[in-house]
N, C-alpha and C positions, 0 to 999 in steps of 0.2 A: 808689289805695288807701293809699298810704306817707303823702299828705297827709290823708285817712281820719282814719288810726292817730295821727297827732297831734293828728288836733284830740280825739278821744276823749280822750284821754292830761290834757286839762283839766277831764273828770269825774272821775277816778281818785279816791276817797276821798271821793267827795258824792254818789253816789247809791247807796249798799249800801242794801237787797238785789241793787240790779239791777246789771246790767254797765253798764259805762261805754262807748256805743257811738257812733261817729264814721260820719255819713253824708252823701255829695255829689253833688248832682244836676245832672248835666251835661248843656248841651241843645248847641245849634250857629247859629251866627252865621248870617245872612243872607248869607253866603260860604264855610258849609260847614266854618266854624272850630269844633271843640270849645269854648264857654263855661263857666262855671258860675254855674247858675244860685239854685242855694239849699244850704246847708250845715246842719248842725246835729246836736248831742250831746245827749244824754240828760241828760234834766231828772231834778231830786228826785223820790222816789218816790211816784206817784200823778200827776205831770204827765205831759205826752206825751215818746216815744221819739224817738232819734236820726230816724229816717225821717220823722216825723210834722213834725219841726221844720222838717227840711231841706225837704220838700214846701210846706209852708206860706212858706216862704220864696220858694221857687220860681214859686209859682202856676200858674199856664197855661202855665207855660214847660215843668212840667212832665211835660208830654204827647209820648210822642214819646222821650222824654230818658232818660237811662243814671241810674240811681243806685247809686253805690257806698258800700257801708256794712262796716265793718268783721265784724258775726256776723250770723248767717243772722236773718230777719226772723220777730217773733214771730207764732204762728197761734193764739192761744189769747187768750180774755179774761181778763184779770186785772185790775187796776185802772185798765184801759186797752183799746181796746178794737184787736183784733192789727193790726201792723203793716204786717201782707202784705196786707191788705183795704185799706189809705190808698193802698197803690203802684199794687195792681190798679184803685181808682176814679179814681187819679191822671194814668193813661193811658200811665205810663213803661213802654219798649218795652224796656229791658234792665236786668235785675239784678243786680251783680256783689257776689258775696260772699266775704268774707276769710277765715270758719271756719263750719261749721255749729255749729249750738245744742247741747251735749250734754244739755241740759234735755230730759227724756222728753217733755212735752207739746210739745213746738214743735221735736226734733231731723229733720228730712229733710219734716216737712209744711210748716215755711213754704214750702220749695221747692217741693215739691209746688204747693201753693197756688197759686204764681204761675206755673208752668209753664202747668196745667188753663187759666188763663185768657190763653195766648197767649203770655204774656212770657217773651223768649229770660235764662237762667239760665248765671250762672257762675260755678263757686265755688272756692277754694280759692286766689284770686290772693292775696299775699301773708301765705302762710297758718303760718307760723312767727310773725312778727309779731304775728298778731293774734289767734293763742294766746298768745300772751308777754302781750301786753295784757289778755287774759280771764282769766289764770292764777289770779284769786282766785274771781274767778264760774266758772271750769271745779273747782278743786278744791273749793267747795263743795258743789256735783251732787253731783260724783263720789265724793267722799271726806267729803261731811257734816262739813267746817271748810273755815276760813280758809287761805287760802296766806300762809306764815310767811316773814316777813323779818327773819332777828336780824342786826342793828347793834352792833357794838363797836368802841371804841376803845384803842389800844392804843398805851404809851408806847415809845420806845426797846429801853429793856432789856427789852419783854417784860411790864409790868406793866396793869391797868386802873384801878389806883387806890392811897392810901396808908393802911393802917389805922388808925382813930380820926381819919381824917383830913376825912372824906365826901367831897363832890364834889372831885378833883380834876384840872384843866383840862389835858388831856394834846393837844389837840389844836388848831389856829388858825383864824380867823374864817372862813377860804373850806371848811373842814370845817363847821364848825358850821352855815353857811349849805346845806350839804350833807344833814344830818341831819335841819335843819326843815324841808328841803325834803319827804324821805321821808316826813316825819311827816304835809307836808299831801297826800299820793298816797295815804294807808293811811288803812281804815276806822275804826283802833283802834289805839292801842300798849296795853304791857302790860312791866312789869316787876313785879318782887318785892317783896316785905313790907321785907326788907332793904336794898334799895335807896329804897324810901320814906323807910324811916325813917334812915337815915342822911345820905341828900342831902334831903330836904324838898321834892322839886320838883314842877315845875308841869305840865309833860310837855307843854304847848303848843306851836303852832306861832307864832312871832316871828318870822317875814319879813313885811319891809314888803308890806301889802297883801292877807295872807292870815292875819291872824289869826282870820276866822272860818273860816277851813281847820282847825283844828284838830279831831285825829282826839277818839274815844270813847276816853278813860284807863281802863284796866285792869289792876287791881293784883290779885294771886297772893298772895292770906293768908287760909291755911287757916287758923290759929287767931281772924282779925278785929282784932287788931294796930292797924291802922291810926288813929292818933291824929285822934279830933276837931278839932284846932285846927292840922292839915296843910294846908298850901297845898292840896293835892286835895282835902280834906275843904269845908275855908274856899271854893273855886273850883266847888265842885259846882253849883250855877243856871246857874254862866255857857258852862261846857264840861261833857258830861258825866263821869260817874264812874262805874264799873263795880267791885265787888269781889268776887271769887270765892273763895269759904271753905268750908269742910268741913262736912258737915250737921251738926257737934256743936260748931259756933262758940257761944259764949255769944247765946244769945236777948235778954239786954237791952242787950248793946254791938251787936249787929246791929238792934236797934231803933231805937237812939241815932245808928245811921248813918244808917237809912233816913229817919229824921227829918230828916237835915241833909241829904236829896236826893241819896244814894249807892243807886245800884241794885243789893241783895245779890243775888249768884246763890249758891245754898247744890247743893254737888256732894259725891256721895262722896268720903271721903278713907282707905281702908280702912289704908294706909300711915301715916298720921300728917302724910301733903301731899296734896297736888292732883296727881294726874298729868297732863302736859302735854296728853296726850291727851282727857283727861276736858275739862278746860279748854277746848279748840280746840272739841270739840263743842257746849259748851253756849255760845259764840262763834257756833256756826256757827247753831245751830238759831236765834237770833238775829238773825239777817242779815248777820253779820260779813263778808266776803267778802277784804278784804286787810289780816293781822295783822301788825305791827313791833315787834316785840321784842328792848328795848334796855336790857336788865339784872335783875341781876347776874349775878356769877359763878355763882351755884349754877342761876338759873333758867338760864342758857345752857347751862349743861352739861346739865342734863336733858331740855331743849327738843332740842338737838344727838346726846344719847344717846339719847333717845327715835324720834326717826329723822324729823322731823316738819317739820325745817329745808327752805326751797325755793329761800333765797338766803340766804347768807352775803356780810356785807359789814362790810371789816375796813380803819379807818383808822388807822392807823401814824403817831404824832406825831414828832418829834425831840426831845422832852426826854427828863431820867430819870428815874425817879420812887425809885431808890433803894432804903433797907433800909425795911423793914415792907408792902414791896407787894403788890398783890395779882394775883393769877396769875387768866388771862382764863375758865378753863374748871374752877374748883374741882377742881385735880388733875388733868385732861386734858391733855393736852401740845396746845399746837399743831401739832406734826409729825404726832400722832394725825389732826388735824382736816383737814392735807392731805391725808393718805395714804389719806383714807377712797374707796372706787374711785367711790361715787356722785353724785363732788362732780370737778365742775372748773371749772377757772378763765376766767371769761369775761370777764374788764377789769381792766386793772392800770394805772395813773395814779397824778396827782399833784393833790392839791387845797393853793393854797398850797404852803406848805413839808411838808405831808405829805402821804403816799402813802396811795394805796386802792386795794384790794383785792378782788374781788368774785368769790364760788365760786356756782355753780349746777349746781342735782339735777338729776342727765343726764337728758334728757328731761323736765323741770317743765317 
């Protein structure tokens, strides 16, 4: 199951809507030895499931043979036609599952499913894990959004950046290989109007090898802000671009964007912003499934005060960034953000010459 969870772990951020699900079909040697015979993770959406992969890999071998898959096997048709039906014509005499589905149509009847037709069922083997891995496909069921991952970088003294300054590099290359890493495991980033417009960035993923991993870009400008001749504006055909604005954005700058192949999502704004909440929904009803959210100041803080945070992860540079910086939480303390009792600390290292840091919602 542990070797399951990783090969899953290579869909993470390419197949939203669906989970990202790892399955291994194991037969036995002509001496009684456990083999494996077929593997495979869940394809883009509309292709075939984890199960369907690993069987077809498998073939004939698959009769007789154990398959371990990381979430309980789908029972229901959707663009595909259920899981539990490939295993049961497959002839596989055991099924070991990691989490059941909390999806109402397929929670406790894929199991079902395959009990009624003989096959010994077993569930729950490492089954922290492979909640940890579902955690964006379980909190969208559950809670109708994305599971949020806010990323900040933080210099020395305490600062995320220098005013009037825009981007500035607080952090060294084995960090930043760090960060594009997240970016290519999440369905979406998303940062602010403010951070757009001051760093101009691309929000892409740049490791070698993966830059068609790059997540869905989504930018927080409830007033529509966002300059036509922005790298994300300019980059919209080739990555997507998502921007979410308040129903009373001007109509002919939100035309002017949809023209240049930016998808408006227009949400109430009754405050005068987008509330983080509002936002993650209309995220969610979307297919979002796992959101990274890495800036600014004011969006982290309201993301974090809104209560919506599911991993917090905090890179520590060793420079300083001096007089005119800027503080990580628009007024928060960081002490605040330890002390809070629903957050603890599950990984504390070293990337390079800087440290990270990594808090998670008791129980996410």
């Amino acid at each position: 199951m542990q070797a399951a969870v990783a090969l899953a772990r290579r869909g993470l951020g390419r197949v939203w809507p669906n989970p990202s699900v790892g399955a291994l079909v194991v037969g036995q040697a002509e001496d009684g030895t456990p083999i494996l015979v077929g593997r495979g993770v869940t394809s883009r959406p509309g292709s075939a499931h984890a199960e369907v992969n690993a069987l077809r890999q498998a073939g004939e071998k698959a009769r007789g043979a154990t398959c371990y898959v990381t979430l309980e096997p789908c029972s229901h048709h959707g663009r595909t036609p259920p899981c539990a039906n490939a295993l049961i014509a497959a002839g596989v005499a055991r099924v070991v599952i990691g989490c059941l589905d909390p999806n109402p149509r397929v929670s406790g009847r894929g199991v079902a499913m395959l009990k009624e037709a003989g096959i010994e069922v077993v569930t729950g083997v490492e089954e922290t894990a492979c909640r940890d891995l579902q955690s964006g496909f379980i909190r969208r069921i559950t809670d109708q959004r994305p599971m949020v991952s806010l990323k900040m970088a933080m210099s020395l003294d305490g600062f995320i950046g220098r005013e009037g300054d825009g981007q500035v590099r607080i952090s060294g290359p084995e960090a930043g290989d760090f960060v594009h890493g997240m970016r290519a495991n999440h369905d979406a980033i998303l940062v602010g109007i403010g951070t757009a417009l001051a760093d101009d960035p691309e929000l892409t993923c740049r490791l070698p090898g993966l830059s068609g991993r790059s997540p869905v870009r989504v930018i927080l400008d409830t007033d529509a802000r966002l300059p036509l001749t922005s790298k994300l504006v300019r980059t919209a055909a080739d990555v997507p671009v998502w921007l979410i604005c308040g129903n009373d954005a001007d109509r002919d700058r939100l035309a002017e964007l949809s023209e240049a192949g930016v998808l408006v999502i227009k949400v109430p704004a009754p405050v005068g912003r987008v509330d983080p909440m509002t936002a993650l929904r209309a995220l969610g009803v979307r297919g979002i499934t796992r959101l990274m959210v890495e800036g600014g100041a004011s969006v982290a803080a309201s993301f974090w005060q809104s209560g919506v945070v599911d991993v917090f992860s905090l890179v520590t540079g060793n420079i300083n960034v001096g007089q005119g910086g800027i503080p990580p939480f628009a007024g928060l303390s960081l002490d605040e953000v330890h002390a809070n009792p629903n957050y603890g600390v599950c990984h504390i290292g070293s990337l390079g010459g800087d440290r990270i840091e990594i808090l998670r919602r008791r129980g996410a």
